[in-house]
C-alpha positions in Angstrom: 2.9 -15.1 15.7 5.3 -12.9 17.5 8.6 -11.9 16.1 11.3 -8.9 15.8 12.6 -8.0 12.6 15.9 -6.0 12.4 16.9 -3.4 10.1 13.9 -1.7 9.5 14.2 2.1 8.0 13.3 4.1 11.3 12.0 6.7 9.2 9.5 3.9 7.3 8.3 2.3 10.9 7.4 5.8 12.1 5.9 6.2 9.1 3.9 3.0 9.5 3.2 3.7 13.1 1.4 6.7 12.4 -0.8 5.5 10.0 -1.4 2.4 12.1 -2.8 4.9 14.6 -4.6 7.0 12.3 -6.8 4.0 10.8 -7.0 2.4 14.1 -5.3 -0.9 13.3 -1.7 -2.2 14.7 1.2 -2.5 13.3 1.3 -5.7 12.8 -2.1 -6.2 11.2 -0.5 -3.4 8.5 2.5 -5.6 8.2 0.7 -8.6 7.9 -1.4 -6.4 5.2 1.7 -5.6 3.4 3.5 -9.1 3.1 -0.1 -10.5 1.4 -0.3 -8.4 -1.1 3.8 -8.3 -1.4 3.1 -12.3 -2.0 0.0 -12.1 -4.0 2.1 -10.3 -6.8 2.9 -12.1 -10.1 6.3 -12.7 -10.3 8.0 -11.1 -13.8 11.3 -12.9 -14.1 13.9 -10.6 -16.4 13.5 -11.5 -19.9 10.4 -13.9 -19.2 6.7 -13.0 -18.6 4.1 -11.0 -20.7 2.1 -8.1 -20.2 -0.5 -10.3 -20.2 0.1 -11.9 -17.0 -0.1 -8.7 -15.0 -2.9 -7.7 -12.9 -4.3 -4.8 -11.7 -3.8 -4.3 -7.9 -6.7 -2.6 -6.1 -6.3 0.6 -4.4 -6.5 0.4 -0.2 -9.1 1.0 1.7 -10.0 4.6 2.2 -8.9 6.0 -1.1 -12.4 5.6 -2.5 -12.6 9.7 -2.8 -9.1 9.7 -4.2 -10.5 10.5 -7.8 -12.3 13.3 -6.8 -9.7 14.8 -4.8 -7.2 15.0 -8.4 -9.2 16.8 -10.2 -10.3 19.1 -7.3 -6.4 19.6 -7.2 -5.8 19.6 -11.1 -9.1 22.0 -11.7 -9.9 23.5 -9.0 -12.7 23.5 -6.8 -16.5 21.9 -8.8 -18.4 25.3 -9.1 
């Protein structure tokens, strides 16, 4: 489907636009990415919901090493 959507935050699209180029995907497939897993969220309406009804969203593709790269951070190097 092609469409235009106003207003975006210039500095966000750019944003988007780089990383779009860096995985090798378009923008659009990232948007499309985006407004799944924007819809796939459980809804928590104020002063309704539990805890329990939360689920645990996965981390995106590519951040399998992401772990790993922390504690590299936090401690240092492995020895």
């Amino acid at each position: 489907m092609d469409t235009t959507v106003r207003n975006l935050d210039p500095q966000a699209y750019r944003a988007l636009r780089a990383r779009a180029v860096l995985e090798g995907r378009t923008v659009g497939e990232m948007i499309s990415e985006a407004i799944r897993v924007y819809l796939a969220r459980v809804i928590m309406k104020p002063g309704g919901g539990t805890l329990r009804a939360l689920r645990p969203e996965p981390y995106p593709e590519g951040s399998e090493g992401l772990s790993l790269e922390i504690d590299s951070i936090v401690y240092g190097a492995k020895r």
